[in-house]
TORBAKE-153719 format. One record per residue (C-alpha): residue in three letters; x, y, z; residue number from 1. Coordinates in Angstrom, 2 decimals. Each point is the difference from the previous one (the first is absolute). Layout:
# residues N
+------+---------+---------+---------+-----+
! rest !       x !       y !       z !  nr !
+------+---------+---------+---------+-----+
!  ALA !       X !       Y !       Z ! NUM !
...
+------+---------+---------+---------+-----+
***
This chain:
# residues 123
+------+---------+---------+---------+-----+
! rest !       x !       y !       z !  nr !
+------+---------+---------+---------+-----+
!  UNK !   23.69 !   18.20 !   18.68 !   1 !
!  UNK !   -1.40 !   -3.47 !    0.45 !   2 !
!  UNK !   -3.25 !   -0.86 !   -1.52 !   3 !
!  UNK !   -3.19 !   -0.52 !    1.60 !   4 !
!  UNK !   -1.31 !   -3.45 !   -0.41 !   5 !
!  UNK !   -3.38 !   -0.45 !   -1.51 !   6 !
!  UNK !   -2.22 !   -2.94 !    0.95 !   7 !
!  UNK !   -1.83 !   -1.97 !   -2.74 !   8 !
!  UNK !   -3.05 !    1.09 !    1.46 !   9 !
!  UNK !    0.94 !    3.45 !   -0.65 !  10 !
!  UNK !    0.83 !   -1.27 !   -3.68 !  11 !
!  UNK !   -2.49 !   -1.85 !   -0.77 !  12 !
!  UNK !   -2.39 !    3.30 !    0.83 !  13 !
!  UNK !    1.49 !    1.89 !   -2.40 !  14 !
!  UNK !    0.78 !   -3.01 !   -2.65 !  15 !
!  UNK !   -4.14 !    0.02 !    0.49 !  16 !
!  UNK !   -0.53 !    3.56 !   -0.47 !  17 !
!  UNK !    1.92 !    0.32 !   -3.29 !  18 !
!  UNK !   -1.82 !   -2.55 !   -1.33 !  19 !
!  UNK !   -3.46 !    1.31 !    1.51 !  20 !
!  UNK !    0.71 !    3.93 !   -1.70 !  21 !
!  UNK !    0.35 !   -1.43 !   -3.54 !  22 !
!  UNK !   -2.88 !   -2.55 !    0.66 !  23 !
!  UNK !    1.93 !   -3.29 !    0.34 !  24 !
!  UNK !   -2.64 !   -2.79 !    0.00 !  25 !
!  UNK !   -0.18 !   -3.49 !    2.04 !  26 !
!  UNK !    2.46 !    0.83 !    2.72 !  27 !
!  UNK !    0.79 !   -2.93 !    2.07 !  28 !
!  UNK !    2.83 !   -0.29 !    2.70 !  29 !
!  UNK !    1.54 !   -3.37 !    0.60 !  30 !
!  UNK !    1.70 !   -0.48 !    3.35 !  31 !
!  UNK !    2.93 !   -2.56 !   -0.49 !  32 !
!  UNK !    1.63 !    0.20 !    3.51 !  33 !
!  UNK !   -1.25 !   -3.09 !    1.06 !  34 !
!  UNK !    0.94 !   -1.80 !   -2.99 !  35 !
!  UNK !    3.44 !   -1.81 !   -0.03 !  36 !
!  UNK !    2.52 !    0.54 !   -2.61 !  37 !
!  UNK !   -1.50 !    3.55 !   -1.65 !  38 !
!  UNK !    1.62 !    2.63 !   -1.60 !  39 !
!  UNK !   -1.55 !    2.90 !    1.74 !  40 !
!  UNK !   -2.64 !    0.99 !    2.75 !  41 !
!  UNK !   -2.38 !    1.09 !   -1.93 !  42 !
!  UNK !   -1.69 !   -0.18 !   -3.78 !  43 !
!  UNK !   -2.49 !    2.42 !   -1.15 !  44 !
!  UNK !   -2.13 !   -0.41 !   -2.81 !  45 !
!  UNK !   -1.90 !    2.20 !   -2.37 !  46 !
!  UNK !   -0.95 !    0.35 !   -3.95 !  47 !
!  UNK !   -0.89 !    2.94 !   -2.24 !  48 !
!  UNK !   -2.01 !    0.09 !   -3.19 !  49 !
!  UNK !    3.67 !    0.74 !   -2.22 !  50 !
!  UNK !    3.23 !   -0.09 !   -0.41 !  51 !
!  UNK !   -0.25 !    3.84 !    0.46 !  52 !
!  UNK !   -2.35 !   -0.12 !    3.40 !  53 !
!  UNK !    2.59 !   -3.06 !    1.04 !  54 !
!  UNK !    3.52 !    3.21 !   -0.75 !  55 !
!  UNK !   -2.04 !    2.31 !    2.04 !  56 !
!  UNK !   -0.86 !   -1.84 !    2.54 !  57 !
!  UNK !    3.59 !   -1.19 !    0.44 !  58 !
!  UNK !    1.04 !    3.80 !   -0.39 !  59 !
!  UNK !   -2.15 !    0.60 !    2.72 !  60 !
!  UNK !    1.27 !   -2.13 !    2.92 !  61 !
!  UNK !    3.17 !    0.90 !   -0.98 !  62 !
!  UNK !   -1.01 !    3.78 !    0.66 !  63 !
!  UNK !   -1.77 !   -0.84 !    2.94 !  64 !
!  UNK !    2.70 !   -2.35 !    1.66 !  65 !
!  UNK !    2.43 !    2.31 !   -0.57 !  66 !
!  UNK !   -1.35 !    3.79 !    0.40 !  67 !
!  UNK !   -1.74 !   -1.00 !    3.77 !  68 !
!  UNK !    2.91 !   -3.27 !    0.81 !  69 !
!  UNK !    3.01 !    0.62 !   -1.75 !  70 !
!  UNK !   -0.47 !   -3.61 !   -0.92 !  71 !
!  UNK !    0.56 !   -0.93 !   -3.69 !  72 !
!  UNK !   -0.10 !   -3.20 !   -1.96 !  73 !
!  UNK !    3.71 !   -2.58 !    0.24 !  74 !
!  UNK !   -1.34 !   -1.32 !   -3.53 !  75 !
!  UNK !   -3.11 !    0.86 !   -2.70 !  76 !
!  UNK !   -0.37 !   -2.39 !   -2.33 !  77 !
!  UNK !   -2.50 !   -0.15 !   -2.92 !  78 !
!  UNK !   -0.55 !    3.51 !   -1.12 !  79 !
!  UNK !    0.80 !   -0.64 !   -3.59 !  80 !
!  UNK !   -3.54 !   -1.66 !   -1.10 !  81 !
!  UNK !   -2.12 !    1.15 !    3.59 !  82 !
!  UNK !   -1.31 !   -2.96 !    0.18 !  83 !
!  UNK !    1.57 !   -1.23 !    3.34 !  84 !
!  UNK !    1.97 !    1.85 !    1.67 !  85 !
!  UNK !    2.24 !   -1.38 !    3.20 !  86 !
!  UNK !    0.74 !    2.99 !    2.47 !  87 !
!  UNK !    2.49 !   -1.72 !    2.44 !  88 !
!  UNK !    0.16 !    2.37 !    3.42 !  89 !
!  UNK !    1.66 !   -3.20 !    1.76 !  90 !
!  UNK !   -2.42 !   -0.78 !    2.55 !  91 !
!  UNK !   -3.09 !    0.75 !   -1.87 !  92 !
!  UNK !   -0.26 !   -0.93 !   -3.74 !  93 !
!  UNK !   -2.52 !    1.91 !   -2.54 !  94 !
!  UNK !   -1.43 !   -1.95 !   -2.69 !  95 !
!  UNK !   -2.00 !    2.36 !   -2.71 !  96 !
!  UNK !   -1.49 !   -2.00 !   -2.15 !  97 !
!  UNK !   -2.59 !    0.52 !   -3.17 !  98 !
!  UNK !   -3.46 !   -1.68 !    1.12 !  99 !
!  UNK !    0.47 !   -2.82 !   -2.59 ! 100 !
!  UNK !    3.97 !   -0.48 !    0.69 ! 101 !
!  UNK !   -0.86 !   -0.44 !    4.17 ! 102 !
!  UNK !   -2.78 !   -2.20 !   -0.77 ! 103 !
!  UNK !    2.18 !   -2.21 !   -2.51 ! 104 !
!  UNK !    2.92 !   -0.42 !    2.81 ! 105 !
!  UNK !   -2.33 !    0.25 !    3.24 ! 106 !
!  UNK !    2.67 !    0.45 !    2.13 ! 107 !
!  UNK !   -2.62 !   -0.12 !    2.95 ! 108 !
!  UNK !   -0.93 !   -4.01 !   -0.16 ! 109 !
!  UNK !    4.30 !   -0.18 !   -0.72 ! 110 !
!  UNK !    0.37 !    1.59 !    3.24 ! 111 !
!  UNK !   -3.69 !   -1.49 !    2.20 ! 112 !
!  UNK !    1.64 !   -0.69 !    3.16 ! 113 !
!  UNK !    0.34 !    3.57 !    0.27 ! 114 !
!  UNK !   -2.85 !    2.37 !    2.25 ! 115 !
!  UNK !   -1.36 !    2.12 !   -2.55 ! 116 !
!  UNK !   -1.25 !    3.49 !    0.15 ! 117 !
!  UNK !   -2.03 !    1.75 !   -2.29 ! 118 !
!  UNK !   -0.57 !    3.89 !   -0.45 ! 119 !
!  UNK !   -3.18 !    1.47 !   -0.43 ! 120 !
!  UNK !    0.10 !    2.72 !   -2.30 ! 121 !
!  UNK !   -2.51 !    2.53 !   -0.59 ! 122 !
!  UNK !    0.69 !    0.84 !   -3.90 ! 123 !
+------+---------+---------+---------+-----+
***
């Protein structure tokens, strides 16, 4: 049995809804295709209010990604303090970050030749 391949699009839909059904905040998707030299296709962004919002939204995508795709994470990283957490899924990376720890790092300016997407939520 071979298995199916799942697009990033399809991943990043479900990355997105784990993080919207435990009310991940701030989620922005940065597209690094066009951007020489990266380490994956895609970044997406978002915060919670603690280190326990930041465990269940990573338990979430991980749920998610794997229940409806089959996909799960190559690599977590972080889950000891919850303050950011890496999820590595190859072509798209998850970065789960505490409000103050993303704004301290602000991976988006790191990254600003990148097309940026933000999602509306309506929590």
């Amino acid at each position: 049995m071979v298995k199916k391949e799942t697009s990033a699009d399809q991943l990043i839909a479900k990355i997105i809804e784990g993080i919207e059904e435990v009310k991940g905040q701030n989620i922005d998707i940065l597209d690094l295709r066009d951007i020489e030299n990266t380490v994956c296709d895609y970044f997406i962004i978002c915060d919670g209010t603690s280190n326990t919002q930041v465990a269940a939204i990573v338990n979430s995508i991980q749920k998610v990604a794997s229940k409806e795709l089959k996909e799960k994470p190559w690599h977590v990283e972080g889950l000891d303090n919850s303050e950011w957490v890496l999820m590595d899924y190859v072509n798209v990376v998850v970065h789960v970050f505490q409000k103050h720890i993303r704004e301290f790092y602000d991976i988006e300016s790191l990254w600003g030749d990148a097309k940026i997407t933000s999602i509306a939520t309506s929590y």
